[in-house]
TORZA-740693 format. One line per field, with one value per residue (C-alpha): x, y, z; residue number from 1; residue in three letters. Coordinates in Angstrom, 1 decimal. Example, Ala and Ser with C-alpha at 12.3 -4.5 7.8 and 13.67 -1.06 7.14 Angstrom:
X	12.3_13.7;
Y	-4.5_-1.1;
Z	7.8_7.1;
pos	1_2;
code	Ala_Ser;
END
This chain:
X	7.3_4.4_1.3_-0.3_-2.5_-3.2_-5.5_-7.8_-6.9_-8.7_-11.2_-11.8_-11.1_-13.7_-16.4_-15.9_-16.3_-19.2_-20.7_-19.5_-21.3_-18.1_-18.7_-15.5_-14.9_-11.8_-10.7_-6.8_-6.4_-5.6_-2.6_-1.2_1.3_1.0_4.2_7.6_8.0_6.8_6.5_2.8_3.5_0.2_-0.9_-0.8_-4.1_-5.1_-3.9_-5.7_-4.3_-2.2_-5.3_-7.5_-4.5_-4.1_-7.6_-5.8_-3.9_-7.1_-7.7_-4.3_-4.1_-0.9_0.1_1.8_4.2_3.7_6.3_5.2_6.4_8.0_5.5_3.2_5.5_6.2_2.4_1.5_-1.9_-0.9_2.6_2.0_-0.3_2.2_5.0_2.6_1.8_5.3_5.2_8.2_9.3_10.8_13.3_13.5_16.8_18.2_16.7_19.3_17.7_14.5_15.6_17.6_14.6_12.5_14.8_15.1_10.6_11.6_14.1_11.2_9.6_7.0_4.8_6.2_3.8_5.5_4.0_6.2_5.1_6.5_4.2_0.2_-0.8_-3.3_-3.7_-5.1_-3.1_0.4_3.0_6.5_7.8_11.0_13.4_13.9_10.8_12.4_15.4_14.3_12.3_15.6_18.0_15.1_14.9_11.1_8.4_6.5_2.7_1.0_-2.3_-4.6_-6.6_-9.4_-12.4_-10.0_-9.5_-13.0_-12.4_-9.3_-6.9_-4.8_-6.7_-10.2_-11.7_-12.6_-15.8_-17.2_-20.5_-21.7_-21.7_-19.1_-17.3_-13.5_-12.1_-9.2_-7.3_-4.5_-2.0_-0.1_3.3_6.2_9.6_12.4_15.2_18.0_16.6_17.9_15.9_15.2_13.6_12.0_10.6_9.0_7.7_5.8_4.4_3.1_1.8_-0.1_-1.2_-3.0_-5.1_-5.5_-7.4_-9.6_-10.5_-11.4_-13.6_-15.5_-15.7_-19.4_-19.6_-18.2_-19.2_-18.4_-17.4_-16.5_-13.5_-12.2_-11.6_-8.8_-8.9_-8.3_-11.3_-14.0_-13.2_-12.1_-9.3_-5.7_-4.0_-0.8_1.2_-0.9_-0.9_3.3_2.8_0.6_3.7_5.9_4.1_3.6_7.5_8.3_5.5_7.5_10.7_10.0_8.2_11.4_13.7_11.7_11.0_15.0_15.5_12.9_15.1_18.4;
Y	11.2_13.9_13.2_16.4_15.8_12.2_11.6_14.5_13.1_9.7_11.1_13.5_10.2_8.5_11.1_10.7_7.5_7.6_10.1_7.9_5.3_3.2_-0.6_-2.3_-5.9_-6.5_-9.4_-10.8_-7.0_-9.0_-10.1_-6.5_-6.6_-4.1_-3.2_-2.8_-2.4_-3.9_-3.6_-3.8_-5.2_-4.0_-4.9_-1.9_-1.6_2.4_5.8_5.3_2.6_4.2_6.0_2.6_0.5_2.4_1.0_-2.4_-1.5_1.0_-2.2_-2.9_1.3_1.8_4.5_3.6_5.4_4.8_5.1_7.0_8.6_12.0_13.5_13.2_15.2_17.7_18.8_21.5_20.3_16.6_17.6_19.2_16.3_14.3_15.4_15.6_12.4_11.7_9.4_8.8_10.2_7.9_9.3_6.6_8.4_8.3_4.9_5.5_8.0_6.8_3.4_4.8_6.5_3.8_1.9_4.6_4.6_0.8_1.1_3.5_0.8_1.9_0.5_1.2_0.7_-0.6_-1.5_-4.4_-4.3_-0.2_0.7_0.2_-3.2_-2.8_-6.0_-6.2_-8.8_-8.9_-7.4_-8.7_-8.1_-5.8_-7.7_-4.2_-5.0_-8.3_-6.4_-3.8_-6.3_-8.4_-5.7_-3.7_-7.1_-7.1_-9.2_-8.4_-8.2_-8.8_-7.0_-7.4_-4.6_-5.5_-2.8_0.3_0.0_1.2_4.6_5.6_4.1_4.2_4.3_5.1_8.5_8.9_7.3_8.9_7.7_5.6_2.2_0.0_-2.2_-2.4_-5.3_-6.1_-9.0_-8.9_-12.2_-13.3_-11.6_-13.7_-14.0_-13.7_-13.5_-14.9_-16.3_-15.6_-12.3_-13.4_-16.6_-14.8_-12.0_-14.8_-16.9_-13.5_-12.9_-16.4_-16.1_-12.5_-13.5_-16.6_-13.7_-11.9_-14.8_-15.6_-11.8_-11.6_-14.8_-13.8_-10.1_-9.6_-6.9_-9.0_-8.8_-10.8_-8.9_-5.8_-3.8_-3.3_-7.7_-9.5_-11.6_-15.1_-14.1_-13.7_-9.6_-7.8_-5.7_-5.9_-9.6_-9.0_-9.8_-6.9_-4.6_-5.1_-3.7_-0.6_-0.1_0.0_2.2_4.8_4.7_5.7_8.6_10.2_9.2_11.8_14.0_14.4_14.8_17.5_19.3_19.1_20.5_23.1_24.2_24.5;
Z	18.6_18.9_17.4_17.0_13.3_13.1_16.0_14.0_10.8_11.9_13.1_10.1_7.8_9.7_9.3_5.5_5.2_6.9_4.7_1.6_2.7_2.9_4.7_5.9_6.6_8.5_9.5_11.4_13.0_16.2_14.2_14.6_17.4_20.4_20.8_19.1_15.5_12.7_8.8_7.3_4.1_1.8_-1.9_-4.0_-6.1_-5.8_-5.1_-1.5_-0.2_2.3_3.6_4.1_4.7_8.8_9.8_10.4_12.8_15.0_16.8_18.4_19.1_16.9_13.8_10.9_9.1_5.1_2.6_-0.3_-3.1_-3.1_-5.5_-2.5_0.1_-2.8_-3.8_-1.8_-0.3_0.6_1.5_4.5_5.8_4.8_7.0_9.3_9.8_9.7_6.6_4.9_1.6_-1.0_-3.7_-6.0_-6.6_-3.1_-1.4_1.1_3.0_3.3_3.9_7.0_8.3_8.2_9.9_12.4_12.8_13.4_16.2_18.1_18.0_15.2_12.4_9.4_5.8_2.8_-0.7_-1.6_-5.4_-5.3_-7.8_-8.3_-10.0_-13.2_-12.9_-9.2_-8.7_-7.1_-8.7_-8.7_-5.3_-4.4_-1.9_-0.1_2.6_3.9_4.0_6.3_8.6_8.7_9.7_11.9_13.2_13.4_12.2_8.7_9.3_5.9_4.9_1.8_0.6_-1.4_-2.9_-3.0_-6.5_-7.1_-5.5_-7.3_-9.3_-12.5_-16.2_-13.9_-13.0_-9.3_-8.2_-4.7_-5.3_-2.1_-0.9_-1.8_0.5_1.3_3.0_5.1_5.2_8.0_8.0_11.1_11.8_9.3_10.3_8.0_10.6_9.0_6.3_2.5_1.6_-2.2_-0.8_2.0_-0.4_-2.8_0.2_1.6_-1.8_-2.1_1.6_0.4_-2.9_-1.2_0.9_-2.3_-3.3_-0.6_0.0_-3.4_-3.3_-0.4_-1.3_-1.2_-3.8_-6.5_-10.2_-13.2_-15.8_-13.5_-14.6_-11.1_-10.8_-12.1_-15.2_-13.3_-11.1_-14.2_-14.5_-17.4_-15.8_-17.7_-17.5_-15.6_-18.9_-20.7_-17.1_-17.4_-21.3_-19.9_-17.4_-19.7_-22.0_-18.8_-18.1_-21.7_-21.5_-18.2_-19.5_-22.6_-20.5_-18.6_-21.7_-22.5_-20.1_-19.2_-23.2_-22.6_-19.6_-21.8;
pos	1_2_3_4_5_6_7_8_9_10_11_12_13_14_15_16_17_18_19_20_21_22_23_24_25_26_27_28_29_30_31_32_33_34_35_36_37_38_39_40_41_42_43_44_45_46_47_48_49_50_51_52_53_54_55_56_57_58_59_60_61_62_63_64_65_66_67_68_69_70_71_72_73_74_75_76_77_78_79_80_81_82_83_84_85_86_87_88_89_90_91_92_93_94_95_96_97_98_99_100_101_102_103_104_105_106_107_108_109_110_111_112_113_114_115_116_117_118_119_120_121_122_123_124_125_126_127_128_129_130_131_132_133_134_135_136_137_138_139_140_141_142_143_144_145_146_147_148_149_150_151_152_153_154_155_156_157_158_159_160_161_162_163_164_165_166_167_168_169_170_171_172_173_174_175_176_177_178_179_180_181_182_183_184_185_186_187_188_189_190_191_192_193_194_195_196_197_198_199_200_201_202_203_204_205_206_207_208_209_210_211_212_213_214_215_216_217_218_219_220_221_222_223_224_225_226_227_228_229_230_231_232_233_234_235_236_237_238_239_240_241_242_243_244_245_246_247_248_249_250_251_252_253_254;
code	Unk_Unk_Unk_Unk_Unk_Unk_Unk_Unk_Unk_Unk_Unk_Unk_Unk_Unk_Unk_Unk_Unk_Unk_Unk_Unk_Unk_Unk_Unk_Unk_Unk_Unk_Unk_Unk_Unk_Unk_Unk_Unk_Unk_Unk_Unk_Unk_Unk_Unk_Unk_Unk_Unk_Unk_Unk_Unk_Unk_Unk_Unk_Unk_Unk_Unk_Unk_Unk_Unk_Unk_Unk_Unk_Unk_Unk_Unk_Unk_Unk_Unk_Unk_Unk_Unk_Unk_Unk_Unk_Unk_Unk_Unk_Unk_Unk_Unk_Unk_Unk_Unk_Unk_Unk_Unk_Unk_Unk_Unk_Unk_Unk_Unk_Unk_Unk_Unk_Unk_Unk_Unk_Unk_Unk_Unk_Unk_Unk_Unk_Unk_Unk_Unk_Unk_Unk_Unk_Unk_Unk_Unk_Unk_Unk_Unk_Unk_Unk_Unk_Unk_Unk_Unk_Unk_Unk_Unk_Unk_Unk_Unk_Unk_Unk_Unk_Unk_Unk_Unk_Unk_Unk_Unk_Unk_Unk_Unk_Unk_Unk_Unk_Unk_Unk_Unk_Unk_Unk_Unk_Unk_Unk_Unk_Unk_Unk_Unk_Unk_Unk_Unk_Unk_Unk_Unk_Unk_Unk_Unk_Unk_Unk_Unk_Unk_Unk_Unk_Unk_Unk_Unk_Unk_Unk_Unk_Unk_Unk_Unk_Unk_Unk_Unk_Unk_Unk_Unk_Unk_Unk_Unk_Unk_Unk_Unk_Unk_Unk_Unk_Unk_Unk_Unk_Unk_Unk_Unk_Unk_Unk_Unk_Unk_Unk_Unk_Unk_Unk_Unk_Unk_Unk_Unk_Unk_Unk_Unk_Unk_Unk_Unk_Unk_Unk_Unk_Unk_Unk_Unk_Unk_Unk_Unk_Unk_Unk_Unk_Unk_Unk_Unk_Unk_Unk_Unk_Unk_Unk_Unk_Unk_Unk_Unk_Unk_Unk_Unk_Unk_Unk_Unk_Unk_Unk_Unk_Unk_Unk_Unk_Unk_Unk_Unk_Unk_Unk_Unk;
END
């Protein structure tokens, strides 16, 4: 596969983050395998995770290949990149089709990004996990490489406006590759979720930029973002908003 835009996109990523001011800690990168394919498995906290979550795998020279979201592939700025990169489009409404892709990313022996939680936490802590990422490692037949994302949040995320302003630090945890070959997938999706939200926690502990109080840390951590109970409320709430926003726009169609 022909990678014409990503080596400039890192580069031009790179550049920006410079200029933002942005420190990184990253720490496990040497966990990344080398070769074959793999599924980085990443904590969902902002809209820019996909962006920040490549840098763990500059050390072991390797692309990934994120899913994301249709809206993405359909806006006609980030689209383009999109495709570009050769990301892969979910349609919540046709899983197949990306779920064959990935697969086929796998089999060329390819990194392939998932967000097990599917949807950004409010909480900033981990989500209940979908079964559909041991699922593709088992029948890709790959290992799942674990990655924490910690700091992102502050950049851009859901109920905040945008903050560019300079200086903050994002860290990266990277776990050691986890094989679920042949294991039972439920079991094998709660034991990776266990395994990540363990990372979550040290990350967050040794996160240098930490306040109490802050918005941007969890509730169990002494911050004041949404508990996960009240973040599932806010969820909720959100689905019901597009839900109507559907019917009618469909009605206004008629």
């Amino acid at each position: 596969m022909r990678d014409i835009t990503y080596p400039p996109i890192i580069v031009t990523a790179k550049a920006a983050f410079k200029l933002l001011g942005l420190r990184f800690q990253i720490h496990g990168d040497e966990h990344v395998p080398t070769t074959g394919g793999a599924v980085l498995a990443v904590n969902h906290i902002s809209y820019v995770d996909f962006i920040f979550g490549g840098l763990a795998t500059q050390r072991s020279k390797r692309l990934v290949r994120f899913m994301a979201k249709r809206e993405l592939f359909d806006h006609r700025v980030t689209g383009p990149i999109m495709r570009s990169l050769h990301h892969i489009e979910v349609d919540r409404a046709d899983g197949a089709k990306s779920y064959q892709t990935a697969l086929d990313h796998l089999a060329a022996d390819e990194v392939v990004g998932v967000f097990p939680e599917a949807t950004i936490s409010r909480s900033f802590e981990l989500k209940e996990f979908k079964s559909g990422t041991v699922r593709l490692a088992q029948e890709a037949a790959v290992p799942i490489v674990p990655l924490i994302l910690w700091g992102t949040q502050r950049i851009y995320t859901k109920d905040q406006p945008r903050d560019l302003s300079r200086g903050k630090t994002l860290s990266l945890t990277v776990g050691e590759p986890i094989s679920v070959a042949g294991g039972n997938a439920v079991a094998e999706t709660t034991r990776l979720r266990q395994q990540m939200a363990q990372m979550l926690a040290e990350t967050i502990r040794a996160y240098p930029d930490h306040v109490d109080g802050a918005w941007w840390v969890p509730r169990a951590f002494g911050g004041t973002a949404p508990t996960p109970a009240e973040a599932e409320r806010l969820d909720a709430e959100e689905q019901r908003r597009r839900a109507e926003a559907r019917r009618a726009k469909r009605q206004g169609a008629k």
